[in-house]
C-alpha positions in Angstrom: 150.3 32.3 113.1 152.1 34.2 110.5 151.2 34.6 107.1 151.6 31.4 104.7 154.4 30.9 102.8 154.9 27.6 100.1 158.3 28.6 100.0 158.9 29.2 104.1 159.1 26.1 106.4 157.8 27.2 109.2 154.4 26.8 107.8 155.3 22.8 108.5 156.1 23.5 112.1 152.8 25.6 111.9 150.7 22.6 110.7 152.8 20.2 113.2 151.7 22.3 116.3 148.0 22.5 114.9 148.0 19.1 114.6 149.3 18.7 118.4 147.0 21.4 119.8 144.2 19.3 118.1 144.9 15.9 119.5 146.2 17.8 123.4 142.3 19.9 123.3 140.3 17.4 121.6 136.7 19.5 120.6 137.7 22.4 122.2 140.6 23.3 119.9 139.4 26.1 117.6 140.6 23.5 114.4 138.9 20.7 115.9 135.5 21.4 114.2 135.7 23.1 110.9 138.9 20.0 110.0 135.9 17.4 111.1 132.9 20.0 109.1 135.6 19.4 106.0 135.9 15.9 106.1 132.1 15.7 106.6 131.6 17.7 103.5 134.6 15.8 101.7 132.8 12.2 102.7 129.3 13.5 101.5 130.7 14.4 98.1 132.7 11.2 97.8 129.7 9.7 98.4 127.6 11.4 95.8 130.5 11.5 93.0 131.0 8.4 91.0 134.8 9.2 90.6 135.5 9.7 94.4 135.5 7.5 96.8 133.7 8.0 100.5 137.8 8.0 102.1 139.1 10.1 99.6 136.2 12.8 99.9 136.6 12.2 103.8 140.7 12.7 103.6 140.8 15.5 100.7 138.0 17.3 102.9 139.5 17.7 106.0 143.1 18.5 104.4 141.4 21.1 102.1 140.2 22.5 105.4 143.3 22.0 107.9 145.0 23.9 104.8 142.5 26.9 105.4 143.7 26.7 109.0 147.1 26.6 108.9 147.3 29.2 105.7 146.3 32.4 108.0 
């Protein structure tokens, strides 16, 4: 993937075809486990915070790490 760019739009077609690859290889994409580690991580801290909420931790978790993904 190339290098991400707020500004370039290719970084959507990026995250589209991550998001594809994902659904097509199921656990055997290379995204598959560190999106589910985030929103593992995001659901434990929305758990633990009073603020956040168990769904939000779970939905800001794996975006934060989907993000990291797609961003290389």
């Amino acid at each position: 993937m190339s290098e991400h760019n707020p500004n370039d739009p290719n970084w959507v077609d990026d995250a589209k075809a991550e998001i594809s690859g994902m659904a097509k290889d199921g656990m055997s994409h290379p995204s598959t486990k560190p999106v589910l580690a985030g929103a593992a991580i995001g659901a434990l801290a929305g758990a633990l915070l009073p603020v956040v909420s168990l769904p939000l931790g779970l939905v800001a978790g794996a975006g934060f790490a989907f993000y990291n993904r797609i961003k290389k």
